[in-house]
N, C-alpha and C positions, 0 to 999 in steps of 0.2 A: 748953477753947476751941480749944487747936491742933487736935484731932481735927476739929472742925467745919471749920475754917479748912483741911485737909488734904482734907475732902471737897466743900469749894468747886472747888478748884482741880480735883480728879479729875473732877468733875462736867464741868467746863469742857471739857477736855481730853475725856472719853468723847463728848461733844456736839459739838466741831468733831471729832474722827474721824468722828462719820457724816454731818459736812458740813452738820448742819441750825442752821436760824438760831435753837434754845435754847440756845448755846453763849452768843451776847451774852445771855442772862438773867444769866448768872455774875457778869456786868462791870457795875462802877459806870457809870451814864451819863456820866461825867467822865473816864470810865478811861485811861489814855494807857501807850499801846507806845510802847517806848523801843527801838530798834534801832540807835541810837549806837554803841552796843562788839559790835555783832556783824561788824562791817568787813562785812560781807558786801554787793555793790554790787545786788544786786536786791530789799535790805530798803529801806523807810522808816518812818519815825517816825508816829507817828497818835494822834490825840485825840479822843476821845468814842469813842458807839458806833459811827458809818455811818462813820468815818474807819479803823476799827479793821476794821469788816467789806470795807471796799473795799480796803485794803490786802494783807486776806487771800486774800481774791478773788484778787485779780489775780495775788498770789503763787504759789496752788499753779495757775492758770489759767493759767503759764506752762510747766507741766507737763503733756508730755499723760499720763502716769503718776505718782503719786504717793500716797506714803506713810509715816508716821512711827509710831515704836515708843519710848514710855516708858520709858528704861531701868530710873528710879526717879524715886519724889519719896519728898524730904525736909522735915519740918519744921524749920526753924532758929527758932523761936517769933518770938515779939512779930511775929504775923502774917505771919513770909515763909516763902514754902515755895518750897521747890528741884524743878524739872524737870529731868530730863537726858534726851536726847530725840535720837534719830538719825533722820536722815530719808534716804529712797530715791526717787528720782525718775528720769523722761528729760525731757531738753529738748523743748518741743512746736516750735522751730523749729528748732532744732541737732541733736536726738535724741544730746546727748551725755547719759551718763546722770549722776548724780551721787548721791552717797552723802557726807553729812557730821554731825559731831555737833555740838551747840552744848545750852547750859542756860538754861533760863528761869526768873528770878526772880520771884516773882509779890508783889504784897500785898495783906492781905487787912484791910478792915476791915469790919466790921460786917456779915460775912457776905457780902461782895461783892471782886471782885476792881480794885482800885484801879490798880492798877498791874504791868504786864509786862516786864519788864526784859531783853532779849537779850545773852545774851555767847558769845566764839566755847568757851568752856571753862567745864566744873563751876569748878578753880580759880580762874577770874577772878570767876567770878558770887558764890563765898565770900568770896573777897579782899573783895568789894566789900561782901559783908554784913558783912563785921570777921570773918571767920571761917575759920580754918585747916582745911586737911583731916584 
């Protein structure tokens, strides 16, 4: 089952890389971004799917360049898999560029992803599973 559960989440992720709207196929209609513990002041939290898709939007839409690299996923079972995820961007108003890493916690049940979890570190996002490095 985790294999399945590891190709939800890949699936996801190869789908908003090329930007197109099969990425929400992945996500429960219910599904909720959690962007709480990523401090990060241009994240917000979102619930369902159009809350989820408009938060994305606007996100990388404040970039006139952008781009993110998987470093890895992990399974950590009873459905959560670990993102670790660097991203490359410039400001589309500031043209500062930015470069940061953060990990995403995904869950998965029944073949859908439930839940997203942002934190600014791999570390944190384990701590928060119960799980040490």
């Amino acid at each position: 089952m985790s294999q399945v559960q590891m190709e939800v989440v890949q699936q996801h992720i190869d789908a908003f890389h090329r930007l197109d709207g099969s990425a929400l196929s992945f996500l429960d209609q219910h599904v909720v971004l959690d962007t709480s513990r990523a401090a990060a002041p241009d994240w917000e939290s979102a619930y369902g799917h159009t809350a989820v898709a408009d938060v994305m939007r606007r996100y990388v839409g404040a970039f006139e360049e952008y781009a993110y690299e998987v470093e890895r996923i992990t399974d950590l079972g009873s459905g959560a898999v670990l993102a670790t995820v660097t991203e490359r961007g410039r400001g589309k108003q500031s043209g500062v560029p930015v470069e940061r890493s953060f990990a995403a916690l995904y869950t998965v049940i029944e073949g859908k992803i439930a839940r997203v979890t942002m934190f600014q570190t791999e570390r944190e996002a384990l701590k928060a599973a119960g799980l040490s490095e």
